[in-house]
Phi, psi and omega in degrees: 000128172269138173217137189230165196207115207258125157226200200071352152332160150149207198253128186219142177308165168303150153085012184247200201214157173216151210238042202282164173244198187190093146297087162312101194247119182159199171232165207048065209282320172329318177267003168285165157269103186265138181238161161224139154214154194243170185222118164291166166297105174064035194221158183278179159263146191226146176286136177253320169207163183198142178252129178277170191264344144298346182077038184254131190245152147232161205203110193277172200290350202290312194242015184302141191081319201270315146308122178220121164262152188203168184229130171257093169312328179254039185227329213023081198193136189254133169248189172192109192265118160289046213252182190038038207279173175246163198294310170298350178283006187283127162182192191259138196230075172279147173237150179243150184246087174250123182262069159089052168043021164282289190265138206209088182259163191220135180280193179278329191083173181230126184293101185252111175246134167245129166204162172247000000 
């Protein structure tokens, strides 16, 4: 059973930066495809970024250049680097865990506010 468990959330000013993570807890963590995707207040949730366990990255247009995802396989834990963020960048910020679109797990999220 994955069990994945999200931090680094919180309230950080416009133009600041943020580090969240995503722990794994199961086994192969290495063939999974890790995602962060986020959710607004009355907005659907959209994939913000995803690492393949080869490490082929994606990235939506919302947050490219400002954003970096990486993966510690021998850590099992995923990051996701935040810089310049904006005011729109506020959301409940979940990491997914996908195995060849068989299996699919989702953490609890995380809160993320850009505000002054």
């Amino acid at each position: 059973q994955v069990q994945l468990v999200e931090s680094g959330g919180g309230l950080v000013q416009p133009g600041g930066s943020l580090r969240l993570s995503c722990a794994f807890s199961g086994n192969s963590f290495s063939a999974y495809t890790m995602g962060w995707y986020r959710q607004a207040p009355g907005k659907q949730r959209e994939l913000v970024a995803r690492i393949t366990g080869g490490g082929n990255t994606y990235y939506s247009d919302s947050v490219r250049g400002r954003c970096t995802i990486s993966r510690d396989n021998a850590k099992k834990t995923v990051y996701l680097q935040m810089n310049s963020l904006k005011p729109e960048d506020t959301a409940v910020y979940s990491c997914n865990a996908d195995f060849r679109a068989i299996s699919s797990y989702w953490g609890q999220g995380t809160q993320v506010t850009v505000s002054s």
